[in-house]
N, C-alpha and C positions, 0 to 999 in steps of 0.2 A: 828482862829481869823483873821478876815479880818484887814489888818496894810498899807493897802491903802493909803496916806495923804488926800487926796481927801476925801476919802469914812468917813475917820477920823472925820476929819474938820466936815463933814455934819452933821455926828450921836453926833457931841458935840454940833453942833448947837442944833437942835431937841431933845435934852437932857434938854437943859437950859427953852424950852417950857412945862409946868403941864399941860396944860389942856388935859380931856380925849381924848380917841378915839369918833371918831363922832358915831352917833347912827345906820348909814351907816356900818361903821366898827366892830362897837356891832352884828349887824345882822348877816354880813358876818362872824366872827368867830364864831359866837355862832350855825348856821346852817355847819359849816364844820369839829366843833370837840364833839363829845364826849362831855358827862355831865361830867368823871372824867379829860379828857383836858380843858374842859371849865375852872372847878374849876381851873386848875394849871395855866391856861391863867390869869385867873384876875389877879393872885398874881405878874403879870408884874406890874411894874408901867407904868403911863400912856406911858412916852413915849416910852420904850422900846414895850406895845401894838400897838401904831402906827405903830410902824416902822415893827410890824411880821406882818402884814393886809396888808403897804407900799411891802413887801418884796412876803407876800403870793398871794398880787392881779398881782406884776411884773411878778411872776412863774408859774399863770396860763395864763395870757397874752401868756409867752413864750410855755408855755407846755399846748396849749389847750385842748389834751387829757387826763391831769393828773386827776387820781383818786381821792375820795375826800380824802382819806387816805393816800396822797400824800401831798394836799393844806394843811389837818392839819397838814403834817410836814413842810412844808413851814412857817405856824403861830408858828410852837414849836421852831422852828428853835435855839433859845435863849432860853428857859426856863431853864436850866440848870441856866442860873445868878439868878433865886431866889434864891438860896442857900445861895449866897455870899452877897445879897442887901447893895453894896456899892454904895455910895452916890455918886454922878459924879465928886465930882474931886477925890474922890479916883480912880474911871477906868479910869480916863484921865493920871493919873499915873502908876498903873500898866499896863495900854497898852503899854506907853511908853516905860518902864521899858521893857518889853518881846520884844517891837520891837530891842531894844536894844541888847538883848539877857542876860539880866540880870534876875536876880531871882524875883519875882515878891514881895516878901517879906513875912507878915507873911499869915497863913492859909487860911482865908480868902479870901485874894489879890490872892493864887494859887486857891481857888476854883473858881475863875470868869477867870482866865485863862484856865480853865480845863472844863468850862461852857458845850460842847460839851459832855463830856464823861458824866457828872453827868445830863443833859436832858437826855442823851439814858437811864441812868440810872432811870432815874424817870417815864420816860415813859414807861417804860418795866415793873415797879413797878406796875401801874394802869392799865397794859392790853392793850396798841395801839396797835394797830395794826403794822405787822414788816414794811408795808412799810411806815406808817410813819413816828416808827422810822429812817428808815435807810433814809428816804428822809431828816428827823429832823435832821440827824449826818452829810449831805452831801455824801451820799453814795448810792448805787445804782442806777439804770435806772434814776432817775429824779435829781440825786445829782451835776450834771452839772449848772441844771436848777437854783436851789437854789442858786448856789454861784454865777451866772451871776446875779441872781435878787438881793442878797444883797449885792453885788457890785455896782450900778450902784448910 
């Protein structure tokens, strides 16, 4: 989990925005992932789908050779927080809480902490492909890429 203040600050802004991803951004994930990624992609709310489109269009920007089983790990990047679908001030507190180094509280609060392991987990579930898991978890060849792009 990126604990950035900056990076923070931004994704509570673009939290507090509903409206969807532009039809722009519909296109681009829906041509880069899988019909059973697609399904798990809608189940973002809107803004956490901006921000993996935000995050997936920075990662091929940087990584213009990346595979397309790469870009949809880039858009999965978060899918693991469907699990936990807390409402934004509760991740505005359990982020806190972890950057703190405190326990994130009850079950749910730890599965949006734990967002990572439970994407690979879902993804693995439905068949991606490994590099987009492993691109989705920040781990191999293009896993650099991904935390530069949802950093910035």
């Amino acid at each position: 989990m990126n604990l950035h203040p900056i990076h923070l600050a931004k994704r509570f802004a673009s939290s507090l925005d509903r409206r969807p991803p532009t039809i722009s951004d519909e296109l681009f994930a829906s041509t880069h992932l899988s019909t059973a990624e697609h399904s798990l992609w809608t189940r973002l709310g809107n803004a956490d789908r901006r921000h993996a489109v935000l995050v997936a269009r920075r990662f091929a920007d940087r990584r213009p050779d990346a595979s397309i089983a790469e870009i949809a790990g880039a858009l999965l990047h978060d899918i693991g927080k469907i699990d936990a679908d807390l409402p934004v001030w509760r991740r505005v507190i359990v982020t806190l809480r972890s950057a703190l180094g405190r326990d994130p509280g009850d079950q749910i609060a730890r599965r949006y902490v734990d967002h990572e392991a439970i994407g690979e987990a879902l993804l693995e579930s439905i068949g991606s492909d490994p590099a987009t898991i492993a691109t989705a978890s920040g781990r191999g060849p293009a896993g650099s890429a991904l935390r530069h792009a949802d950093q910035i």
